[in-house]
C-alpha positions as CSV (number, residue, x, y, z in Angstrom):
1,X,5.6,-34.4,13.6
2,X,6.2,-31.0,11.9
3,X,3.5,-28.3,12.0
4,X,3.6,-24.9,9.8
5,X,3.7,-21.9,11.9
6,X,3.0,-18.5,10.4
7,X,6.5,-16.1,11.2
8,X,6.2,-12.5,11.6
9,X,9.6,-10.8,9.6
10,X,10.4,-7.2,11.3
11,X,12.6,-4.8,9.2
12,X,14.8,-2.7,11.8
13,X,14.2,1.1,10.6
14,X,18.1,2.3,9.6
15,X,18.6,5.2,8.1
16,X,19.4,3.1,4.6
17,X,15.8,1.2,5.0
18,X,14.2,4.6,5.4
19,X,15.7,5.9,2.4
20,X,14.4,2.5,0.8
21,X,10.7,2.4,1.9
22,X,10.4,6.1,1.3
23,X,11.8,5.5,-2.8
24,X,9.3,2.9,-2.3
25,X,6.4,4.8,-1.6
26,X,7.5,7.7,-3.7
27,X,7.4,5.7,-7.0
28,X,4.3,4.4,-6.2
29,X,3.0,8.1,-5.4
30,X,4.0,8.6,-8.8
31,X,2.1,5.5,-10.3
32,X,-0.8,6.8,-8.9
33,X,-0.2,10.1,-10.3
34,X,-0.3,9.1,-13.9
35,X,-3.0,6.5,-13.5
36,X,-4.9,9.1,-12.5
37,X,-3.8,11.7,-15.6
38,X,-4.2,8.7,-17.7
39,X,-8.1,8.2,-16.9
40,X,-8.4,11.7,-17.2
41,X,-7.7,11.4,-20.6
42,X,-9.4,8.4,-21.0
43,X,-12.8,9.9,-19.7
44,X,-12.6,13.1,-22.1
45,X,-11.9,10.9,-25.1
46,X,-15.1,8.5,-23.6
47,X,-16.9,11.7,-23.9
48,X,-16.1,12.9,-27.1
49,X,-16.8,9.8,-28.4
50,X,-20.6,10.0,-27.6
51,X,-20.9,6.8,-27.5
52,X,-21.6,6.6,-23.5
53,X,-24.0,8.3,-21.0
54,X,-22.2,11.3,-20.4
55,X,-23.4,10.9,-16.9
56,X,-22.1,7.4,-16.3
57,X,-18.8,7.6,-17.8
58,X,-18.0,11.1,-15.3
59,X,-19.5,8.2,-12.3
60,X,-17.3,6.0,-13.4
61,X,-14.3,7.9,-13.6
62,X,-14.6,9.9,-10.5
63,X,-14.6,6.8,-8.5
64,X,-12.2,5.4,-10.2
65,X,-9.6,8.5,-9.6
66,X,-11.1,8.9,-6.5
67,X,-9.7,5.4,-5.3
68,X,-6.4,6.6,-6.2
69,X,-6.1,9.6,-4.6
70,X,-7.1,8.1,-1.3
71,X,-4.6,5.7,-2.0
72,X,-2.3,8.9,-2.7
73,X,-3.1,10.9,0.7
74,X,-2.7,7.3,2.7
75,X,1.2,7.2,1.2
76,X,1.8,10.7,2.1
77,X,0.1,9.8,5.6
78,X,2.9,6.7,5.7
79,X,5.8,8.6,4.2
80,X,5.0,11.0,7.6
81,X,4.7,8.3,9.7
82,X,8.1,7.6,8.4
83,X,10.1,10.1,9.2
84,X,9.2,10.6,12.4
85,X,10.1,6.6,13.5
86,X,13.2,6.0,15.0
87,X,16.3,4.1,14.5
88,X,16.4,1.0,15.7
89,X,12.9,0.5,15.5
90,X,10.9,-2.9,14.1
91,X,8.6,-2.5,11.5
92,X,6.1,-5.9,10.6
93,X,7.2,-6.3,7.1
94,X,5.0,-9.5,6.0
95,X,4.7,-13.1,7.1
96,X,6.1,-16.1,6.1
97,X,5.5,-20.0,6.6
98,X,7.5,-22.2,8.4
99,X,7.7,-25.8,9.8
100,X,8.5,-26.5,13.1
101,X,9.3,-29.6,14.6
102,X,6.9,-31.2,17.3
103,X,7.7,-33.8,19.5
104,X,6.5,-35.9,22.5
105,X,7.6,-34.2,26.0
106,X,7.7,-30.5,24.4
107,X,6.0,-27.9,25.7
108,X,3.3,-27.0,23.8
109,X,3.4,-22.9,25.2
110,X,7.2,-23.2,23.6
111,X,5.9,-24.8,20.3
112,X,2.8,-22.5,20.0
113,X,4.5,-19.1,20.5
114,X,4.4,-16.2,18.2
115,X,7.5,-16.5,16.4
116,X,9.6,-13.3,14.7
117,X,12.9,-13.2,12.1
118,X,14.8,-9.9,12.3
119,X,16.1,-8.2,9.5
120,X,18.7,-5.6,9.3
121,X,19.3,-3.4,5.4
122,X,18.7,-7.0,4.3
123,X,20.2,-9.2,6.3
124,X,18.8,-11.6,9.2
125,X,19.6,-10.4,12.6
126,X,18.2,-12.3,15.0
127,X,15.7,-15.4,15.0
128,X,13.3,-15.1,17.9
């Protein structure tokens, strides 16, 4: 019988997979950036336009920028966090699927157990 296990990946931190996850989370520092420059804009022209509850549209649009720039502070906090990890460290990167193979006589402690694939600046490491 064949079960599907859920299998933790673990990126080890190298100095190249630092340099990659902090690109990472500098473009999408930038993203944020001009998404919030872009509603900006989009408010003021909202405004002008007279069309909307002055009131309402500044609501609207302070939450919405507002969003982002917690989003912003919480990259800056991670990019931190970053720097300080070492190397050689495992970071959980996401979870995958995966069937495993049940049979009469196993242990079911053996089947059951959390399960991890390594990977190393791409590449799998170890299978745990």
């Amino acid at each position: 019988m064949k079960l599907i296990q859920t299998v933790e990946v673990r990126q080890v931190v190298t100095e190249r997979s630092k340099q990659t996850l902090a690109a990472a989370f500098a473009a999408r520092k930038q993203q944020l950036e001009r998404e919030c420059d872009q509603l900006r804009f989009e408010q003021k022209k909202m405004e002008k336009s007279g069309k909307y509850s002055p009131a309402l549209v500044k609501q609207y649009f302070a939450k919405e920028i507002d969003d982002r720039i917690q989003k912003i502070k919480l990259l800056e906090f991670q990019l931190e966090q970053l720097h300080m990890l070492p190397l050689g460290s495992e970071l959980k990167e996401r979870e995958v699927e995966a069937l495993i193979e049940v049979n009469v006589g196993d242990r079911w402690e053996e089947v059951t157990k959390a399960r991890a694939i390594i990977v190393e600046d791409g590449v799998v490491k170890e299978i745990r």
